[in-house]
C-alpha positions as CSV (number, residue, x, y, z in Angstrom):
1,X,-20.6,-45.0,27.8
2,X,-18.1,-43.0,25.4
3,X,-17.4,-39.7,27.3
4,X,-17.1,-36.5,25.0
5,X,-13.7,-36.4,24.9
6,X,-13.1,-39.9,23.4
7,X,-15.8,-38.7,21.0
8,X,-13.9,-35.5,20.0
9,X,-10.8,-37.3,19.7
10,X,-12.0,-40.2,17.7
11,X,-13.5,-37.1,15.1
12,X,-10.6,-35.5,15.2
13,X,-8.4,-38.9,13.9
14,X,-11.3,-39.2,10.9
15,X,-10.9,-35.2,9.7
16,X,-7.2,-35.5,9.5
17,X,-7.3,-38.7,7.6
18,X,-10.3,-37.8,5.9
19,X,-8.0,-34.4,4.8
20,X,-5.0,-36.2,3.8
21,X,-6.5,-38.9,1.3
22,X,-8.4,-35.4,-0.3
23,X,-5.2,-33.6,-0.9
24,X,-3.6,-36.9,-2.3
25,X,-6.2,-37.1,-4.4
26,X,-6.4,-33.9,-5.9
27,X,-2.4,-33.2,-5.3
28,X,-2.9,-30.2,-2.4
29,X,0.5,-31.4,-0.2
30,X,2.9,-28.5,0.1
31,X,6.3,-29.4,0.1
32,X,6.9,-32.0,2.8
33,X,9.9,-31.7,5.0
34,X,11.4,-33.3,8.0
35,X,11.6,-30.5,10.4
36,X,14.3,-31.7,13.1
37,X,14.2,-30.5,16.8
38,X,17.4,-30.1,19.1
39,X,18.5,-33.8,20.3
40,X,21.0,-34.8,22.9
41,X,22.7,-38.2,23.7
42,X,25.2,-40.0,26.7
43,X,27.5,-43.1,25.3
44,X,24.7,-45.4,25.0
45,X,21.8,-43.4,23.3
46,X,21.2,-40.6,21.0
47,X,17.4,-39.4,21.2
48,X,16.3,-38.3,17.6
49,X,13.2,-36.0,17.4
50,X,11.3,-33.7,15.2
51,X,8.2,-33.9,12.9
52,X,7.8,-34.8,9.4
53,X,5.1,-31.5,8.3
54,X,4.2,-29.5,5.5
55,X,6.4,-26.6,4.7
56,X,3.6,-23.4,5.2
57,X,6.3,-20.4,5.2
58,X,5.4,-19.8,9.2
59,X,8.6,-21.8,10.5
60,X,12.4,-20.1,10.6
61,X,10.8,-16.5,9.4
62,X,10.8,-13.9,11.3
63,X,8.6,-12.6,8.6
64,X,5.9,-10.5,10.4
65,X,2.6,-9.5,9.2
66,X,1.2,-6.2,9.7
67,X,-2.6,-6.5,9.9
68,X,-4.6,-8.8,12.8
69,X,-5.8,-10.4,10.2
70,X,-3.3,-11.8,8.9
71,X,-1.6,-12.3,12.3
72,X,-4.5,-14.0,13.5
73,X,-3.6,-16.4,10.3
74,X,-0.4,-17.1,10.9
75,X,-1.4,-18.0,14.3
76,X,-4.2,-20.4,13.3
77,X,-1.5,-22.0,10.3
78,X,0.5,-22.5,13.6
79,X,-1.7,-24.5,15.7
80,X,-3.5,-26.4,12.4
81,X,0.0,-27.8,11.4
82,X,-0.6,-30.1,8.9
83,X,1.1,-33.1,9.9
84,X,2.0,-36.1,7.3
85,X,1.9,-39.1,9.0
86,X,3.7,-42.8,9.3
87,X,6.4,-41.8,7.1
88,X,9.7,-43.5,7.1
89,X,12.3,-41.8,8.0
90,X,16.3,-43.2,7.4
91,X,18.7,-42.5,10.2
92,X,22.6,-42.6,9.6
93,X,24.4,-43.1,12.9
94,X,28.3,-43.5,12.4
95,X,27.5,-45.2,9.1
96,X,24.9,-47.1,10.6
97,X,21.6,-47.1,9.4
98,X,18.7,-46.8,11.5
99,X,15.1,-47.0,10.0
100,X,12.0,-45.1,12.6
101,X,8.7,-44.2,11.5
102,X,6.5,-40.9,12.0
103,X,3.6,-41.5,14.3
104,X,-0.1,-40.1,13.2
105,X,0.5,-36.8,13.7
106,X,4.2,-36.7,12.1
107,X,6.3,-36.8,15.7
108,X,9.7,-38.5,15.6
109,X,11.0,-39.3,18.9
110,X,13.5,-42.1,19.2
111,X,16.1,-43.5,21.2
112,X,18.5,-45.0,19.0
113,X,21.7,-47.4,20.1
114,X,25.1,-45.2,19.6
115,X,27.7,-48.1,18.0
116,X,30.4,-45.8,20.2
117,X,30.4,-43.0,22.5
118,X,30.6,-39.7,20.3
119,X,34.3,-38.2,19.7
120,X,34.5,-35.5,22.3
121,X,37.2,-33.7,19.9
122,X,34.4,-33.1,17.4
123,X,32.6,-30.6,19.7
124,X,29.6,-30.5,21.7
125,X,27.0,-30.7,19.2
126,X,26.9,-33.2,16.1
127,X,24.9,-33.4,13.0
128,X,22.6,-36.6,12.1
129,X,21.2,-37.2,8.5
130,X,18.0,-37.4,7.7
131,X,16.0,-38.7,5.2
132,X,12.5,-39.9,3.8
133,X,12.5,-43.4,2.1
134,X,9.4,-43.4,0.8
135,X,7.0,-40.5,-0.1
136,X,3.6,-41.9,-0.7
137,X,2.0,-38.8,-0.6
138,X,3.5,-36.4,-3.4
139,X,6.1,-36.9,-6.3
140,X,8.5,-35.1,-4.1
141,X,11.7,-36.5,-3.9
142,X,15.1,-36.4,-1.6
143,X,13.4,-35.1,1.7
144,X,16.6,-34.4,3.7
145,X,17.1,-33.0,7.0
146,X,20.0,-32.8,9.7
147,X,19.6,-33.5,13.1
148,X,21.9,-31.4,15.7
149,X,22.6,-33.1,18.4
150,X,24.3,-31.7,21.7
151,X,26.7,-34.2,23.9
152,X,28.1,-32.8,27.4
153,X,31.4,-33.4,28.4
154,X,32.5,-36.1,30.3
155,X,33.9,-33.4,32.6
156,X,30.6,-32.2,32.9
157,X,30.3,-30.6,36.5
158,X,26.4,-30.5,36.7
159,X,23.5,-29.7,34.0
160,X,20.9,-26.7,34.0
161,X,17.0,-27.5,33.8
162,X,14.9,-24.2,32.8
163,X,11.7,-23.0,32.4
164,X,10.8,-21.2,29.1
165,X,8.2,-18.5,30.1
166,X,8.6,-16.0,32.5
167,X,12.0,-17.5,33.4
168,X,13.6,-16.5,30.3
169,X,11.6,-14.3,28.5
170,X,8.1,-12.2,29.4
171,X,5.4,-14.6,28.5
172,X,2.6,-13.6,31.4
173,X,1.8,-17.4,31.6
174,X,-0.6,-16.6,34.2
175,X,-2.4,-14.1,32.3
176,X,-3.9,-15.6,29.5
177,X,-5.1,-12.4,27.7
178,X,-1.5,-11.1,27.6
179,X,-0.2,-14.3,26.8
180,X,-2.8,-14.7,23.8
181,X,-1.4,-10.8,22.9
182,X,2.0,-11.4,23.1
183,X,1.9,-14.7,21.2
184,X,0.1,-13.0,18.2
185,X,1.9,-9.5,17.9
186,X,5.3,-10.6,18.8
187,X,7.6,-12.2,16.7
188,X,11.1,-14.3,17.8
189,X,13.3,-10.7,17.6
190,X,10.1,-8.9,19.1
191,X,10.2,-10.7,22.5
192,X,12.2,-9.5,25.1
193,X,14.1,-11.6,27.5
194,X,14.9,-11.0,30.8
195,X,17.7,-9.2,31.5
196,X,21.3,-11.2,32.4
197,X,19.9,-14.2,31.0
198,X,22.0,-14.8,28.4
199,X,25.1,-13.8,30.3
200,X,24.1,-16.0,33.4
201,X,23.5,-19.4,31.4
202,X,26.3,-19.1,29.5
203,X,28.4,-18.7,32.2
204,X,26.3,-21.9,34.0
205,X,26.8,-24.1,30.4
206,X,30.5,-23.1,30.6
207,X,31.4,-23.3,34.3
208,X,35.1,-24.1,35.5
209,X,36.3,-25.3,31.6
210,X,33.7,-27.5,30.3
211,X,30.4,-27.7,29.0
212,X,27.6,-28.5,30.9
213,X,23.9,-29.6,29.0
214,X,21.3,-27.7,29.0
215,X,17.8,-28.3,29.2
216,X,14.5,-26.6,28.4
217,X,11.3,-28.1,30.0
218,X,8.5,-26.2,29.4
219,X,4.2,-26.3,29.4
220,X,4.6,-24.7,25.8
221,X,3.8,-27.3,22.5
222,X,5.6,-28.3,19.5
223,X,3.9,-25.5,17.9
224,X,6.3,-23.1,19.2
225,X,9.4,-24.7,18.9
226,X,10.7,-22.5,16.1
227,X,9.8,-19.8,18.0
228,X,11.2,-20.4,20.8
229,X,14.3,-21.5,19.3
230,X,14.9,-18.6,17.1
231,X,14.4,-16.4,20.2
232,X,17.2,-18.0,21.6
233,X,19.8,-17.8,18.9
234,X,18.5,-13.9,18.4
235,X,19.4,-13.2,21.8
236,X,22.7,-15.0,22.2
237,X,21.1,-17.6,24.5
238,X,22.8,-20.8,24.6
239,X,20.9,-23.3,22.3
240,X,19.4,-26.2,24.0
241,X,17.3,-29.3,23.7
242,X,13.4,-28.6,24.3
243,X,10.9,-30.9,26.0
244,X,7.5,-29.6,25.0
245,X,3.8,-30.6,24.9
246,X,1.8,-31.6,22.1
247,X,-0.7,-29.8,21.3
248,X,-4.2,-31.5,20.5
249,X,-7.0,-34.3,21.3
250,X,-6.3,-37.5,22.5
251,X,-8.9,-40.0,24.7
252,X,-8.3,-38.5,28.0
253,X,-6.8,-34.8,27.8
254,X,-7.2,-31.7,25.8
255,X,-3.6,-31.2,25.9
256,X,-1.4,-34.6,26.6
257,X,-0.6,-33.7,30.0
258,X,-1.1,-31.4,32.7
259,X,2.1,-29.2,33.2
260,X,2.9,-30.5,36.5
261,X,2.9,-34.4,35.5
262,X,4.8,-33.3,32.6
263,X,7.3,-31.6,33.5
264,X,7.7,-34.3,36.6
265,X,8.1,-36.9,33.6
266,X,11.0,-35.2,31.6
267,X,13.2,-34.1,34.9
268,X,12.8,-37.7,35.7
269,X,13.8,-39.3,32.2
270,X,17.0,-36.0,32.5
271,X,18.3,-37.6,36.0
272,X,18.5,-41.5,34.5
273,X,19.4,-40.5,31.2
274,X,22.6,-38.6,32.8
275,X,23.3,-40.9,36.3
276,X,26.8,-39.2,36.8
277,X,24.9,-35.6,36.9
278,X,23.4,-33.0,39.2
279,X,21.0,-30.2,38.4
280,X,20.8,-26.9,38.9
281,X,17.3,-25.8,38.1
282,X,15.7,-22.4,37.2
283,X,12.1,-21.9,37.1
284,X,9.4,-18.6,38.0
285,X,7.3,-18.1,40.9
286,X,4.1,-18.0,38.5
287,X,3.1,-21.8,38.6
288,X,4.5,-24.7,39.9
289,X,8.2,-24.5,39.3
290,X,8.9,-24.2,43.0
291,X,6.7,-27.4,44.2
292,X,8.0,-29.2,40.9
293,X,11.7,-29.1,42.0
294,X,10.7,-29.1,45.8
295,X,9.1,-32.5,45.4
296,X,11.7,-33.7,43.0
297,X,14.9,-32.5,45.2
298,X,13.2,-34.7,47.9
299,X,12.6,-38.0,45.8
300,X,15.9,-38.4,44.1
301,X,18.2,-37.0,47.0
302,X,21.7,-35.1,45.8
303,X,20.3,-35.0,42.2
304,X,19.6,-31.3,42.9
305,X,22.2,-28.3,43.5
306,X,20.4,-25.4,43.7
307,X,17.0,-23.9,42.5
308,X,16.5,-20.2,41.1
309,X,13.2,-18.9,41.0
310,X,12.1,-15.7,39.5
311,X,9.6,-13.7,40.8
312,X,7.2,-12.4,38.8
313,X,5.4,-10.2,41.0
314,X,6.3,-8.1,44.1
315,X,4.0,-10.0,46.2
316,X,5.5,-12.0,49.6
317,X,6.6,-15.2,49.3
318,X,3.6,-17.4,50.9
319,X,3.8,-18.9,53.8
320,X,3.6,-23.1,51.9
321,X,6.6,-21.3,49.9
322,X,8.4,-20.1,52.7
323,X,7.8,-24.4,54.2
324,X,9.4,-25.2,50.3
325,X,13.0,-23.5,51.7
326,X,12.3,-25.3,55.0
327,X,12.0,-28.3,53.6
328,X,15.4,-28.2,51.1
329,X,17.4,-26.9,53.7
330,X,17.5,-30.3,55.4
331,X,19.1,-31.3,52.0
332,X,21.2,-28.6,51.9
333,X,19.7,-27.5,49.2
334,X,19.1,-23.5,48.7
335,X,16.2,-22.2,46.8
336,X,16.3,-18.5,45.9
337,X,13.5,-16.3,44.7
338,X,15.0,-13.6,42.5
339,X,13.9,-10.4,40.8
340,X,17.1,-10.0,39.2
341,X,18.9,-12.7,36.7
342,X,22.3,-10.6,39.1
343,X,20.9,-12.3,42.0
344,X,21.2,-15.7,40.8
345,X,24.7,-15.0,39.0
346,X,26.1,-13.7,41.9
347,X,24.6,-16.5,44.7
348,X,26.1,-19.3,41.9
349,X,29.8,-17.1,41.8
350,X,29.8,-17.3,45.5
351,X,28.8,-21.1,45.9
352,X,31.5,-21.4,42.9
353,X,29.1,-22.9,40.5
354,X,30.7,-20.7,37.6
355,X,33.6,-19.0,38.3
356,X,34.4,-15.9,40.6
């Protein structure tokens, strides 16, 4: 018997496409664009990924309504995205041309073959073209986009894994009231981050003369990405690559996957797409950052430095947190659970992880 879920999703698929072939028909598209998100690549692969969408005037403002009203709308024009789907996007790669297609919901995500390693002399980030070959939905033509794509050195001496909310910036992720609130009043220059942050992952990204890859992995969705990206440039945080959620139906979960599997997933896919690389890794004390890296540090042995997590309440540490320590010490692996971002900077100057 078809459970509810498969029922919702399966109505879900028929009101999109039932949506799109109305604004065809009666020409209601918006101007299509291929929004790109932050990519990354080693000799062998560059990972391409961003969505082909409607252009609504919510991403890359930091326009900000006054009323609730209408920022309760731009919220709901957030999470409604209109996706276009299966389009055909053109990839040049070193004057190669690559062709990948949109899925049904407009996500790009592909690992592409490099024809040679990227020139390290060009700089640590790169820019891909992008381009629609064929809009069957409008009379719109030359869809373009660039893709930035960050490469670490080969002098690489580790790379950073981070949290997003409430390890970076106050988010009260386990408040869902004030997380609801913060998300609808607070724009990318209106957030605050936590103190030292910038300073301390700069410092980690730039450690002993090279440049070391960062990494976002966070329980957020695609729906924030701008946001979240624009905080970071606002506040002089290094930019990164994001691994998010998507956000939406499909036949077994509301949202793709439960944090904890996901998050699992993409520090797995990190440690074999970058072998020759350890991690340090910065999460908060609010959900499962600690038990993530705990039970990571443990099944891929000396693929872990050190873990930083942030405190976000003055309660003890618990006793199955204080077992967490226990059980990385016989790795040699220290875990610290910080109120202060000076904590962490000084604990990594002193274990020369960035320089004294």
């Amino acid at each position: 018997m078809m459970n509810v879920t498969s029922i919702l999703h399966k109505g879900e698929k028929i009101f999109d496409r039932t949506k799109i072939r109305i604004k065809k028909r009666f020409d209601l598209f918006e101007p299509i664009i291929i929004y790109p998100y932050y990519g990354y690549a080693n000799d062998q692969k560059v990972h391409i990924q961003g969505r082909v969408i409607e252009q609504e005037g919510i991403l890359d403002t930091d326009k900000a309504p006054e009323s609730i009203r209408k920022k309760l709308w731009y919220m709901f024009r957030r999470y409604e995205s209109d996706e276009v789907p299966h389009a055909e996007v053109q990839v040049v790669l070193m004057n190669k041309t690559f062709h990948i297609k949109a899925n049904e919901e407009g996500f790009i995500d592909e690992y592409l073959p490099l024809p040679k390693p990227f020139p390290g002399k060009e700089g640590n980030w790169h820019k891909i073209p992008l381009r629609i070959i064929h809009n069957v939905f409008t009379a719109q033509k030359n869809i373009c986009a660039e893709a930035d794509i960050m490469v670490p050195d080969k002098k690489a001496k580790f790379g950073i894994i981070s949290d997003v909310d409430d390890t970076i910036v106050h988010s009260f992720a386990t408040n869902t009231y004030l997380k609801f609130k913060t998300l609808l009043l607070k724009n990318a220059k209106g957030r605050v981050p936590f103190k030292g942050v910038e300073e301390f992952y700069k410092k980690l990204q730039t450690a002993h003369g090279s440049f070391n890859p960062l990494f976002f992995v966070s329980g957020s969705t695609w729906n924030v990405y701008d946001l979240l990206k624009r905080f970071c440039l606002f506040h002089d945080i290094p930019r990164a690559p994001f691994f998010l959620r998507e956000f939406g139906l499909n036949s077994n979960f509301i949202i793709q996957r439960k944090t904890r599997v996901f998050k699992k997933e993409k520090i797995r896919h990190l440690f074999s797409f970058y072998p020759e690389l350890s991690f340090i890794c910065i999460g908060d004390s609010g959900q499962h950052d600690p038990e993530i890296y705990t039970d990571m540090a443990e099944k891929y042995p000396g693929r872990i430095k050190a873990i930083y997590i942030r405190r976000v309440n003055n309660k003890k540490i618990s006793k199955k947190r204080k077992e967490l320590k226990e059980r990385l010490k016989k790795q040699d692996i220290p875990i610290m659970f910080i109120h202060d971002t000076s904590e962490a900077l000084n604990h990594a100057r002193k274990n020369n992880y960035i320089s004294a």
